[in-house]
MDTraj code that builds the backbone (N, CA, C; nanometers):
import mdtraj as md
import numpy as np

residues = "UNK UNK UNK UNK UNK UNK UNK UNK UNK UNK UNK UNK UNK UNK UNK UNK UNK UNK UNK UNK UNK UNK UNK UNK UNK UNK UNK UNK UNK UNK UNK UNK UNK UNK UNK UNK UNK UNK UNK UNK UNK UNK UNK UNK UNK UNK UNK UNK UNK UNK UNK UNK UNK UNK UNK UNK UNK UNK UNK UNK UNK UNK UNK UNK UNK UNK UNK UNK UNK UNK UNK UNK UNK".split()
xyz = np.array([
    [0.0854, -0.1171, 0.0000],
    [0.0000, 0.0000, 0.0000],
    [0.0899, 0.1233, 0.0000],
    [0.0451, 0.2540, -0.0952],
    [0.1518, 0.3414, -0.1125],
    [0.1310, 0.4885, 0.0199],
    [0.1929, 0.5172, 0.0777],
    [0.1992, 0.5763, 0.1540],
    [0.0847, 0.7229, 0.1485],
    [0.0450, 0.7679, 0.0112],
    [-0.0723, 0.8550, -0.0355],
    [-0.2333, 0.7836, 0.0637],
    [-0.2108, 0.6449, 0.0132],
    [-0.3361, 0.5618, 0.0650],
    [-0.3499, 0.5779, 0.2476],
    [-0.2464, 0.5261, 0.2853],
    [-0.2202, 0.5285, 0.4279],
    [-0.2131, 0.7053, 0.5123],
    [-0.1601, 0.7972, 0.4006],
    [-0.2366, 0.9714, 0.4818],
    [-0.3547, 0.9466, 0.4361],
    [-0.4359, 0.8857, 0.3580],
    [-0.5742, 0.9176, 0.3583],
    [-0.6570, 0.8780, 0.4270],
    [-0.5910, 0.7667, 0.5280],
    [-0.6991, 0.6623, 0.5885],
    [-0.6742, 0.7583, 0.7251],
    [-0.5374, 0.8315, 0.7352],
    [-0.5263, 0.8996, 0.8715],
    [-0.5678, 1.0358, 0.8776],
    [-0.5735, 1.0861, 0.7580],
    [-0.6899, 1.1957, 0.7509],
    [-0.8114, 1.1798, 0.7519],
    [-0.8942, 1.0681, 0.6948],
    [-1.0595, 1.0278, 0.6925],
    [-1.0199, 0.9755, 0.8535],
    [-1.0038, 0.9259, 0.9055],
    [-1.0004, 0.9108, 1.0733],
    [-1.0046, 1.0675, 1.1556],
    [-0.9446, 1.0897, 1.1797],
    [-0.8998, 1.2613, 1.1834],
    [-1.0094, 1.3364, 1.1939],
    [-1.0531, 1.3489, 1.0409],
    [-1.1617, 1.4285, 1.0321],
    [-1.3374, 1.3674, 1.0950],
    [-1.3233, 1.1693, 1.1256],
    [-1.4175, 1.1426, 1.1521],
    [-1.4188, 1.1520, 1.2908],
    [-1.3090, 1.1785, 1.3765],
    [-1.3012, 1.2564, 1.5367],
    [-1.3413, 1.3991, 1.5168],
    [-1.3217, 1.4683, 1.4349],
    [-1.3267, 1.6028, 1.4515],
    [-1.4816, 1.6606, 1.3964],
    [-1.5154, 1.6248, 1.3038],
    [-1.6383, 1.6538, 1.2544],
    [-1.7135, 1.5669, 1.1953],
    [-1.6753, 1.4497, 1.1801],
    [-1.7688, 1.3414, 1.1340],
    [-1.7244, 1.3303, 0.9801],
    [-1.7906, 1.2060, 0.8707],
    [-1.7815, 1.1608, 0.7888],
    [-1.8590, 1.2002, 0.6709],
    [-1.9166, 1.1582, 0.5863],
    [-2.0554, 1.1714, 0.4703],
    [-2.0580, 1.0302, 0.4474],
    [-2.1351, 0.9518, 0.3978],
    [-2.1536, 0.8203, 0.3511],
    [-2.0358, 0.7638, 0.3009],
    [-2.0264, 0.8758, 0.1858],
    [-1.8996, 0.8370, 0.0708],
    [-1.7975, 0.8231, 0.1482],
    [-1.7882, 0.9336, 0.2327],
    [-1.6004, 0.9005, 0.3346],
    [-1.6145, 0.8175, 0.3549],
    [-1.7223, 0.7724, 0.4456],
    [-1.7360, 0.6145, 0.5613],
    [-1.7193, 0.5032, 0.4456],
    [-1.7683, 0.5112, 0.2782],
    [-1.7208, 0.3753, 0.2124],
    [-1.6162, 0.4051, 0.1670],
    [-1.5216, 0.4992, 0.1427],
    [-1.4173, 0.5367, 0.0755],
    [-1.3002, 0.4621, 0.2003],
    [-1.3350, 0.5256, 0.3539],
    [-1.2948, 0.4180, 0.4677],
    [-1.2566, 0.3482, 0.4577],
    [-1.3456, 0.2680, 0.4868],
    [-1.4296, 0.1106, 0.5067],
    [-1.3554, 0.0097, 0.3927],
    [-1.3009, 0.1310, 0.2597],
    [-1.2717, 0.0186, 0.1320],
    [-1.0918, 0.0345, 0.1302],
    [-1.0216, 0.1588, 0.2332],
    [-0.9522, 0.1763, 0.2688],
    [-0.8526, 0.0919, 0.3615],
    [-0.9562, 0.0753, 0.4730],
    [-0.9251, 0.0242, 0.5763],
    [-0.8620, -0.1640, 0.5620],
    [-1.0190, -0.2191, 0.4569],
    [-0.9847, -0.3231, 0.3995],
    [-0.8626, -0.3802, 0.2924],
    [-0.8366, -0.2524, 0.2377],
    [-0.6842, -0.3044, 0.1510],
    [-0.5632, -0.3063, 0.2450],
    [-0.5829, -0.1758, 0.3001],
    [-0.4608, -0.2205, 0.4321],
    [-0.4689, -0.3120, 0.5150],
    [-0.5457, -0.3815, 0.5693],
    [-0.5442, -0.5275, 0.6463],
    [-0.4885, -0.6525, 0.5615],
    [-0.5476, -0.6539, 0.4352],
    [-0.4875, -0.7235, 0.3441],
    [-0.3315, -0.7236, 0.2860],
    [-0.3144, -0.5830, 0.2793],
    [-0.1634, -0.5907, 0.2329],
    [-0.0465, -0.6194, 0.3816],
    [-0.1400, -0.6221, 0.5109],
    [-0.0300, -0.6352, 0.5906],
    [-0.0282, -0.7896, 0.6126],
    [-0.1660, -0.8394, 0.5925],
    [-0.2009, -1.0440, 0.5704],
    [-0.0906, -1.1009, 0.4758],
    [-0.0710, -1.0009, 0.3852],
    [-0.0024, -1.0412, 0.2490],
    [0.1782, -1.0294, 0.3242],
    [0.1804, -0.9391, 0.4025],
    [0.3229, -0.9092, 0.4139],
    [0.3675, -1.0469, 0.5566],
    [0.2912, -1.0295, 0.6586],
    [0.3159, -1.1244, 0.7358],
    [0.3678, -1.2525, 0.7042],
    [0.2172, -1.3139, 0.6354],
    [0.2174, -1.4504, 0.5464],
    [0.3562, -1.4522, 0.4848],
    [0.4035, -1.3754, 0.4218],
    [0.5242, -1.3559, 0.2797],
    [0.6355, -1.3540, 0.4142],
    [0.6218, -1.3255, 0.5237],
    [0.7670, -1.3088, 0.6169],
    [0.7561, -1.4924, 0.6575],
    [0.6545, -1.5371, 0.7053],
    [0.6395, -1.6364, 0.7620],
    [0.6466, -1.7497, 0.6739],
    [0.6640, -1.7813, 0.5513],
    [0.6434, -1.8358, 0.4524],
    [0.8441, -1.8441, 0.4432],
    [0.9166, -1.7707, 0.5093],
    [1.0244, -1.7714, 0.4602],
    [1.1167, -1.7649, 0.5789],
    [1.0603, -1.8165, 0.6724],
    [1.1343, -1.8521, 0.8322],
    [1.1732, -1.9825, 0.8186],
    [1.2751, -2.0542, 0.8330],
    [1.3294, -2.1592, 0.8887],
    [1.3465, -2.1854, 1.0311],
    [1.3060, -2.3054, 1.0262],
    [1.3264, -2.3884, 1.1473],
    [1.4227, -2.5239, 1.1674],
    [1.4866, -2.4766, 1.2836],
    [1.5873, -2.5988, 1.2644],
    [1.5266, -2.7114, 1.3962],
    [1.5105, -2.8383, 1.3701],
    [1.4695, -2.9341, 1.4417],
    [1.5541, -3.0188, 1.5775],
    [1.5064, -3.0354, 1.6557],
    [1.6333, -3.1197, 1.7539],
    [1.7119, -3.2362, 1.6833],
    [1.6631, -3.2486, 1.5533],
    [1.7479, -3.3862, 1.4746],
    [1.8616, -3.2978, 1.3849],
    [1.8788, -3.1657, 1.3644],
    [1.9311, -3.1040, 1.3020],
    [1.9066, -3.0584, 1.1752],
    [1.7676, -3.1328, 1.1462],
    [1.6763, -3.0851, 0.9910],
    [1.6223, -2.9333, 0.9924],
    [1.6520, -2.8961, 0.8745],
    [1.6089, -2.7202, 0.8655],
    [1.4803, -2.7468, 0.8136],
    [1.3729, -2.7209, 0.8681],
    [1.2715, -2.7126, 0.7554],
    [1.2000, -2.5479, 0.7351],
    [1.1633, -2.5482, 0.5649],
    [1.0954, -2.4074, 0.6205],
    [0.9188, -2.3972, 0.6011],
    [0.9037, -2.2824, 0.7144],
    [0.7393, -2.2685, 0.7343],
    [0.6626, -2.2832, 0.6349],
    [0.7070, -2.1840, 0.5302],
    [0.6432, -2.2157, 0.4166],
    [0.6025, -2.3195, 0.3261],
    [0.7064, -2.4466, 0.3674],
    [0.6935, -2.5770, 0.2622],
    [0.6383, -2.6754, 0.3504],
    [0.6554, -2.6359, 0.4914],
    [0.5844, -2.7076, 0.5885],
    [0.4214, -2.6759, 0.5665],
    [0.3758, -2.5558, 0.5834],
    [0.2279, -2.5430, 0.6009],
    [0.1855, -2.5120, 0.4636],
    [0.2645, -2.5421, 0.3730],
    [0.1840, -2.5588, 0.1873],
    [0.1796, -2.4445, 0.1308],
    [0.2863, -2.3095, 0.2305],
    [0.2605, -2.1427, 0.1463],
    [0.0732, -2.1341, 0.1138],
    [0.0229, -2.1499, 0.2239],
    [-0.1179, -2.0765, 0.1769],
    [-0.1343, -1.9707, 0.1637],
    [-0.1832, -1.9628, 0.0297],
    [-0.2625, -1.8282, -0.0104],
    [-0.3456, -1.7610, 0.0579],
    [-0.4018, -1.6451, 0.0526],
    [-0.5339, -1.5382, 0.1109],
    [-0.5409, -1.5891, 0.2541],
    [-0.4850, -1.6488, 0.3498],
    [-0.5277, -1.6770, 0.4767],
    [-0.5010, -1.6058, 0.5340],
])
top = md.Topology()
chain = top.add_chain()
for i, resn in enumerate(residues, 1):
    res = top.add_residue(resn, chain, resSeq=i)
    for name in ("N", "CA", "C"):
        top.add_atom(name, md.element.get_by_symbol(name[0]), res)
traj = md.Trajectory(xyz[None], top)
């Protein structure tokens, strides 16, 4: 998410403490709010997908090939 997106979600917040919203803000929000949860699902997943683990037998395995790299979860 590009940093334009992320002042907008902290200005539509901002302004919905200070004087409230219109419909359109609250879905402009709402459709806001939802890409950023997603792109941070996307970033987590993508860190965790690429952690290794080393076993008490001395096997490396990694998270990602262990739990199948799932998608959208």
């Amino acid at each position: 998410m590009d940093k334009q997106k992320i002042d907008r979600i902290n200005e539509l917040y901002r302004r919905s403490k200070a004087e409230g919203l219109t419909e359109k803000e609250k879905k402009e929000q709402k459709l806001l709010r939802a890409e950023y949860l997603e792109a941070v699902r996307r970033n987590l997943r993508a860190q965790l997908n690429n952690i290794d683990i080393e076993e008490k037998d001395g096997t490396v395995v990694n998270l990602g090939e262990k739990y199948g790299n799932k998608k959208g979860n």
